[in-house]
C-alpha positions in Angstrom: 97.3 74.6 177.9 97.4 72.1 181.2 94.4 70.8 183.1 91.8 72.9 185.7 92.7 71.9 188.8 90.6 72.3 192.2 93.1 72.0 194.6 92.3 70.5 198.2 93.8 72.0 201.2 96.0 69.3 201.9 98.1 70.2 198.5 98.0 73.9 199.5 100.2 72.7 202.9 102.5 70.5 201.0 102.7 73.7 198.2 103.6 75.8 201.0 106.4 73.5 202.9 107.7 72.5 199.3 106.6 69.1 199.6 105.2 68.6 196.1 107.0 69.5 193.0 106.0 73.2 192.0 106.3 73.2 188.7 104.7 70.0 187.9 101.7 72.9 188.5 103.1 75.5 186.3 101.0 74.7 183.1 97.8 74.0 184.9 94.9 76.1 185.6 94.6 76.5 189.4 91.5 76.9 191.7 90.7 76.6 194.9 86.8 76.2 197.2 86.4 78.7 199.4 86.4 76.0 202.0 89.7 75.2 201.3 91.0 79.2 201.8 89.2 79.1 205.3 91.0 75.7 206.2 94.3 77.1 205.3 93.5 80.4 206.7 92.7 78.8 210.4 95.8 76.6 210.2 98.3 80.5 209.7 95.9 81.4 213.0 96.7 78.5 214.6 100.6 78.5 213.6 102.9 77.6 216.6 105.1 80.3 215.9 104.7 83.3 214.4 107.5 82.4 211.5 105.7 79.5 210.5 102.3 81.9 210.0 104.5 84.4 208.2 105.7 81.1 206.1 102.5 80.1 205.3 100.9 83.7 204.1 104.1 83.8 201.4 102.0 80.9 199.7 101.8 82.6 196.4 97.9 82.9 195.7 98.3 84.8 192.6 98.5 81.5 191.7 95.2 80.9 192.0 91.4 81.4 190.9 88.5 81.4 192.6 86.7 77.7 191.5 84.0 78.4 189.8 85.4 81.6 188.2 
C-alpha cells in the first residue's frame, strides 16, 4: 500500500495538464479539502475557452476521496 496523500489544488492543475507524472500516484491513497474542489471548480468557470473547461472536468476524480473520509 502507498502513502495518504492530501492533494493541493496546485497538483490537481498540473494532474490535469499532464504536468506531473501520473503514475508516480497510482499506489497512493488520494484525497482532496473541499477547499481545494471549489478552487479547481472556479478555475473550469473561469476557463478561457470552453475546451479547456471541458479539459479540465475529464480530471479523473474517481481518483479521489473525500480528506477526512
Amino acid at each position: 500500500m502507498g502513502r495518504r496523500l492530501i492533494l493541493d489544488t496546485n497538483v490537481l492543475i498540473a494532474y490535469e495538464r499532464g504536468t506531473i507524472d501520473r503514475t508516480a500516484l497510482d499506489a497512493d491513497e488520494l484525497a482532496i479539502a473541499a477547499v481545494s474542489v471549489a478552487e479547481y471548480r472556479v478555475g473550469i468557470e473561469l476557463a478561457d475557452t470552453p475546451g479547456r473547461a471541458a479539459a479540465a472536468r475529464q480530471v479523473p476524480d474517481h481518483r479521489f476521496i473525500p480528506a477526512g473520509a
